[in-house]
C-alpha positions in Angstrom: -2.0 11.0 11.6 -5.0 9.3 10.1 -5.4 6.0 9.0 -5.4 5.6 5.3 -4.8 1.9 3.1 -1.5 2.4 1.0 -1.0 2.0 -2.4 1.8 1.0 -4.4 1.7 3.0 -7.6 4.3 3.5 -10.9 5.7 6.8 -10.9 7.6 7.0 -14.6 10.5 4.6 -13.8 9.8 4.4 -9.9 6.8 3.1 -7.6 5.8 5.3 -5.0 4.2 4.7 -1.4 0.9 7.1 -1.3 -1.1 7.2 1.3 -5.1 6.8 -0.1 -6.4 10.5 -1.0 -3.0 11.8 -0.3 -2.0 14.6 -2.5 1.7 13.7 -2.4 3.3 10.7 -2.8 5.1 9.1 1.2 7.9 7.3 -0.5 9.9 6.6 -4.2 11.7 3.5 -4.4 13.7 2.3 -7.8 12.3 -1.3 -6.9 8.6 -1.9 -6.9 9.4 -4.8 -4.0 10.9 -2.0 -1.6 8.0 0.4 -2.3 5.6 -2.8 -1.4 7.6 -4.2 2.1 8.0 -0.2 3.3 4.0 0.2 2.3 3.6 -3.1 4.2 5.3 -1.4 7.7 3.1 1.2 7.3 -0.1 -0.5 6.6 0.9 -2.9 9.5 1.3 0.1 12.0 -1.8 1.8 11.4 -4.0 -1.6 10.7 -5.1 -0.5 7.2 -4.6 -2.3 3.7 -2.2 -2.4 1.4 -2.8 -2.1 -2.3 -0.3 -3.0 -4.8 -0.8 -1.5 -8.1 0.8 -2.8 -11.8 2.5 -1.0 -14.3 -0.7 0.1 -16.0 -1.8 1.3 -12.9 -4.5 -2.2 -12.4 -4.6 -3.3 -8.7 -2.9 -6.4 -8.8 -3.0 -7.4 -5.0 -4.7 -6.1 -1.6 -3.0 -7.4 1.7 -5.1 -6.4 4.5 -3.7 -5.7 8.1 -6.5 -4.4 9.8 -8.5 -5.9 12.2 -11.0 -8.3 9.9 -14.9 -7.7 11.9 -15.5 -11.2 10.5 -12.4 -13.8 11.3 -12.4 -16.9 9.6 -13.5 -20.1 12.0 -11.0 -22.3 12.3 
């Protein structure tokens, strides 16, 4: 399976878990907060980012889970 950041999107009156440059959608969820914590699992497993889209379909958050090249000192 390769490693691909997640992305919350609306799908008419659901949000779906889609894999980036997927061609079908992982997950539907009624709640946009489900599709987020089970795109959150799967970002966390493979150590890719997740991407939380709005209604309008506007990128309202990114939660990164990889491993950042350039930690923060501190």
């Amino acid at each position: 399976m390769s490693k691909r950041n997640q992305h919350v999107v609306p799908r008419d009156d659901l949000w779906a878990v889609r894999g980036a440059g997927a061609k079908r959608d992982t997950e539907l969820f009624d709640r946009k907060q489900d599709a987020v914590d089970r795109a959150r699992e799967i970002a966390q497993n493979q150590q890719t980012e997740l991407v939380a889209h709005g209604q309008n379909g506007r990128i309202q958050s990114k939660d990164s889970h990889g491993k950042d090249p350039f930690p923060p000192k501190g």
